[in-house]
C-alpha positions as CSV (number, residue, x, y, z in Angstrom):
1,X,22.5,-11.6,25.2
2,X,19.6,-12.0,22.7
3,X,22.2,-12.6,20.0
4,X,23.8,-15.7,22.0
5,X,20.2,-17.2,22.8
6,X,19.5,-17.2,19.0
7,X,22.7,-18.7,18.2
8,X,22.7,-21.5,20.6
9,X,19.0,-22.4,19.5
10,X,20.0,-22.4,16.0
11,X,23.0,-24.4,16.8
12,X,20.6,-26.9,18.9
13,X,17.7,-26.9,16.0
14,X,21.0,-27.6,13.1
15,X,22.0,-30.5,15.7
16,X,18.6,-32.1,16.2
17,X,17.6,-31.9,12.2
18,X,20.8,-33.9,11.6
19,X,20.6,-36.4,14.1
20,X,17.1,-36.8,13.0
21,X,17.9,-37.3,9.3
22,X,20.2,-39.9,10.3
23,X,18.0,-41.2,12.4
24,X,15.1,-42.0,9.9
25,X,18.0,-42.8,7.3
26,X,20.2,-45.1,9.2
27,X,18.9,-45.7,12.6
28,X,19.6,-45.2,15.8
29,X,23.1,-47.2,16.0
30,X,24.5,-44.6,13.2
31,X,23.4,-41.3,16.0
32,X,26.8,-41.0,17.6
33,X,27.9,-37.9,19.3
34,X,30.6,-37.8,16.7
35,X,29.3,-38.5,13.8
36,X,26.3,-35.7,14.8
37,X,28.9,-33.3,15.5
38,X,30.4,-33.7,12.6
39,X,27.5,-33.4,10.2
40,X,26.5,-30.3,12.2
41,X,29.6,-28.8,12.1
42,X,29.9,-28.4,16.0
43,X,32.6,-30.1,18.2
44,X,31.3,-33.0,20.1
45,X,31.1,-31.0,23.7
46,X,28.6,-29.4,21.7
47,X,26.2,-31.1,21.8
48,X,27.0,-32.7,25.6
49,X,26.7,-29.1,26.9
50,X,23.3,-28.8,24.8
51,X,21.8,-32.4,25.6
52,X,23.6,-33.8,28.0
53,X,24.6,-37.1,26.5
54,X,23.4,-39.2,23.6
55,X,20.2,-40.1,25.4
56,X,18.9,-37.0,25.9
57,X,19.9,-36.1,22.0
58,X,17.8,-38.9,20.7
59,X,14.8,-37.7,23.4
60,X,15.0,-34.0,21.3
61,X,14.9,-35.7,18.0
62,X,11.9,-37.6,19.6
63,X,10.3,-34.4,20.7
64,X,10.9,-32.6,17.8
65,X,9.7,-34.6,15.0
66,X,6.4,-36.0,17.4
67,X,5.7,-31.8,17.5
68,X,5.8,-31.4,13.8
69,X,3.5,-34.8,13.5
70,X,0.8,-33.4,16.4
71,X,0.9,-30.0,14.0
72,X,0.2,-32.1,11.2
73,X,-2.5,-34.1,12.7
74,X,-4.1,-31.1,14.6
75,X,-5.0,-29.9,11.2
76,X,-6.5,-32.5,10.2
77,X,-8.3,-33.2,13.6
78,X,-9.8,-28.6,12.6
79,X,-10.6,-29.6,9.1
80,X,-12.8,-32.9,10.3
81,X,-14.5,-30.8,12.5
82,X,-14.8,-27.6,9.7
83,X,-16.0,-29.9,7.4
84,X,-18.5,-32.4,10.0
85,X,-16.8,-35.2,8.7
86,X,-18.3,-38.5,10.1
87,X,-16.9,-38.8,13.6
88,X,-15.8,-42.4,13.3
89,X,-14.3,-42.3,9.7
90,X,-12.3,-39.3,10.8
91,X,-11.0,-42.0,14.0
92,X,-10.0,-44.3,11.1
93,X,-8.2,-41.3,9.4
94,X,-6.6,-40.5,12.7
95,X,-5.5,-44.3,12.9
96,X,-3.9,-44.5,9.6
97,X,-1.9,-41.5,10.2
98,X,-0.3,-42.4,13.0
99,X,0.4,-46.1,11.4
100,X,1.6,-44.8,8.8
101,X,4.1,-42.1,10.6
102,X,5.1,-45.2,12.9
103,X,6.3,-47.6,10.1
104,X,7.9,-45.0,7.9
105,X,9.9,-43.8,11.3
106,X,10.2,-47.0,13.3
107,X,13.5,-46.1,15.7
108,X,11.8,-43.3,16.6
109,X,8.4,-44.7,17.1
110,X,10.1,-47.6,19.3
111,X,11.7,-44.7,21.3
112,X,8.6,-42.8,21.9
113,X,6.9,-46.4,22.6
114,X,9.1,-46.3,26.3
115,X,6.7,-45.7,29.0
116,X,9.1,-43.4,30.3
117,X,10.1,-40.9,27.8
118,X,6.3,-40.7,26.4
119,X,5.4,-39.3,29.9
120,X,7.6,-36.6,29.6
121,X,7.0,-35.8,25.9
122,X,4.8,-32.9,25.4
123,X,4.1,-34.1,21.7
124,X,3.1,-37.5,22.8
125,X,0.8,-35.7,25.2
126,X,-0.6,-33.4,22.8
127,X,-1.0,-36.5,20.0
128,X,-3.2,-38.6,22.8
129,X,-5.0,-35.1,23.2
130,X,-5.8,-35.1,19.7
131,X,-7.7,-38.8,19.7
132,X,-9.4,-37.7,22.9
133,X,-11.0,-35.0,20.5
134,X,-11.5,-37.6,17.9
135,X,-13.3,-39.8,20.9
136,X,-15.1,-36.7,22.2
137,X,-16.9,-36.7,18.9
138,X,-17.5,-39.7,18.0
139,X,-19.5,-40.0,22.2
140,X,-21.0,-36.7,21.4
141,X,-23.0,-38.5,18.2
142,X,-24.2,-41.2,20.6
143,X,-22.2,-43.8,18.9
144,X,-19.6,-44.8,21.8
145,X,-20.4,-47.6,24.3
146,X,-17.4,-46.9,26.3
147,X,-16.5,-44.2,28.6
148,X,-14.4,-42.0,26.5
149,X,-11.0,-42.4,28.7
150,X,-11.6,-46.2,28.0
151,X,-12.2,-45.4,24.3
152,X,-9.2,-43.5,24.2
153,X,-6.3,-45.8,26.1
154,X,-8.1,-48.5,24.2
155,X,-7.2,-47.1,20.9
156,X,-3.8,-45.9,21.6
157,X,-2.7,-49.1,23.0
158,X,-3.9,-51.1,20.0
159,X,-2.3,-48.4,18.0
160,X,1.2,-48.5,19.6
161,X,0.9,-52.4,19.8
162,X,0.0,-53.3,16.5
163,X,3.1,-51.0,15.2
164,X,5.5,-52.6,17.7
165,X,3.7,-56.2,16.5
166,X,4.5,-55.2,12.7
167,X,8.1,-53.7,13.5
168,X,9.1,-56.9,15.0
169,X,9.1,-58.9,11.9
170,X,11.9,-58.6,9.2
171,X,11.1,-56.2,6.7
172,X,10.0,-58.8,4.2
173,X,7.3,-60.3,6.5
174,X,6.0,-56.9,7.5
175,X,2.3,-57.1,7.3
176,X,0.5,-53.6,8.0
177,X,-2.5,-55.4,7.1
178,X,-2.5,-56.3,10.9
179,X,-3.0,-52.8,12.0
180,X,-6.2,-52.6,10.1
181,X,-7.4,-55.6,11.8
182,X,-6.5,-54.4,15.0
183,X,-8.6,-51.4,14.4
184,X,-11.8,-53.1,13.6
185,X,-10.9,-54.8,17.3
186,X,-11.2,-51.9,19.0
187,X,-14.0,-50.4,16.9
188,X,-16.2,-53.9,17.5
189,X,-15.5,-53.0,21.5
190,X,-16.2,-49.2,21.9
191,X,-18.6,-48.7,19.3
192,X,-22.4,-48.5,19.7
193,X,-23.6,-51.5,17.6
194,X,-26.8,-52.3,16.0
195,X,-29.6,-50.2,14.1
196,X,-29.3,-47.8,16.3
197,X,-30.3,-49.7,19.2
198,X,-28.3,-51.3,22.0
199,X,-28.2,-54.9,23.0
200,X,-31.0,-53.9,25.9
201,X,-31.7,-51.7,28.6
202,X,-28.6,-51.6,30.3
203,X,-26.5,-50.5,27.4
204,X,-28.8,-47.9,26.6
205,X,-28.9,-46.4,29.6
206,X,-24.9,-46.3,29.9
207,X,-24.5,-45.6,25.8
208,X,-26.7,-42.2,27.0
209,X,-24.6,-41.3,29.8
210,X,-21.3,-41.5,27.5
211,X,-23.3,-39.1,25.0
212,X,-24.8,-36.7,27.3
213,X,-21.0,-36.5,29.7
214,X,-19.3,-35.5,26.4
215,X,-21.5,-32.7,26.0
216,X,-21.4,-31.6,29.7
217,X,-18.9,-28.7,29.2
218,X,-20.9,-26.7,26.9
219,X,-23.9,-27.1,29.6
220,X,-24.2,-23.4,30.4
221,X,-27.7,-23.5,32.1
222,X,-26.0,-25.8,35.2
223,X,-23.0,-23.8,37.3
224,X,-19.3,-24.8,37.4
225,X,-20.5,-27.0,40.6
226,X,-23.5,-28.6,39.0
227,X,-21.3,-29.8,35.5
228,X,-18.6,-30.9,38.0
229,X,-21.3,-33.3,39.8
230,X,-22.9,-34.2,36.4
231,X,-20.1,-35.4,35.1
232,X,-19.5,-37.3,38.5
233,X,-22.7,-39.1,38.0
234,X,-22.4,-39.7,34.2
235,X,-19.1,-41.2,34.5
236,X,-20.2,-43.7,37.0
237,X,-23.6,-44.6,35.0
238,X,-21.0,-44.7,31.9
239,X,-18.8,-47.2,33.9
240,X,-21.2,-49.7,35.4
């Protein structure tokens, strides 16, 4: 029984490596059931049995090479942190990474782009975990002047955006130059700006409540109850 399990997930991993490969090699019109199946060495009810249909093949391939990107940047996000790298450079870091992985992998970034199949990726979630950490620093030096949700949707939709923007022109008008200036954008919204001050009282008051809600957690002299109301509070100063 054991022995069957192993097989049919090293027949589904051989599967998804190949139609990945041809994937990021020849795009998404060149994943046929067929022509997977065949550089699998499986027969095509195969892979229906195992997927489903072709859909559900390219939603694996999705999955499986978002998973090995989230390890990837996951490392980087414990080595910033090892080595107290500045909060915002290592944002910008985060940013080029997942640029980068976009334009050299755009079928598969334009599949994981679909509202849909991004709620149900697991990757996907754990990569928008992963800038949420990035945020949570970044807040917890005092030098966000958004609520850290807002930081967060703000980035990944300037992210995914300016890929999608970049993607959409032929090859030879590509300009990834665009995705840097969509990044100082965002940056010019959600971060503190100034020497160190805020613009006035207002924005002081609400750039303290985003530093002291992404500490709130490691609050250990309130209770469970008291943190939970904190953060209430904080989130609505944070918000105003």
């Amino acid at each position: 029984m054991i022995e069957q399990g192993t097989q049919r997930d090293e027949t589904r991993t051989r599967i998804v490596e190949v139609a990945g490969t041809m994937l990021r090699e020849q795009g998404a019109g060149a994943v046929t059931t067929r022509a997977v199946a065949e550089g699998a060495g499986v027969q095509a009810p195969t892979i229906y049995r195992l997927f489903g249909d072709k859909d559900g093949l390219l939603e694996a391939v999705a999955e499986h090479a978002m998973s090995a990107f989230a390890a990837v940047k996951a490392e980087a996000v414990r080595a910033a942190q090892d080595e107290q790298t500045d909060p915002v450079e290592d944002l910008r870091a985060g940013w080029g990474m997942t640029i980068a992985f976009g334009l050299a992998n755009p079928d598969l970034f334009v599949l994981l782009a679909d509202p849909e199949r991004g709620r149900r990726s697991a990757a996907a979630r754990a990569g928008t975990a992963l800038l949420a950490d990035r945020v949570r620093r970044v807040a917890e030096a005092g030098r966000l002047a958004v609520p850290e949700r807002r930081a967060v949707d703000l980035v990944h939709a300037a992210g995914t955006g300016a890929v999608l923007a970049i993607l959409s022109a032929s090859p030879a008008d590509r300009d990834p130059a665009l995705a840097d200036d969509a990044l100082e954008a965002v940056l010019g919204r959600i971060l503190v700006t100034g020497a160190p001050a805020p613009h006035g009282p207002g924005d002081a008051v609400s750039s303290a409540a985003i530093t002291l809600r992404a500490a709130v957690s490691d609050l250990d002299v309130l209770s469970a109850a008291e943190r939970t109301m904190l953060a209430e509070w904080l989130d609505r100063v944070a918000e105003r």
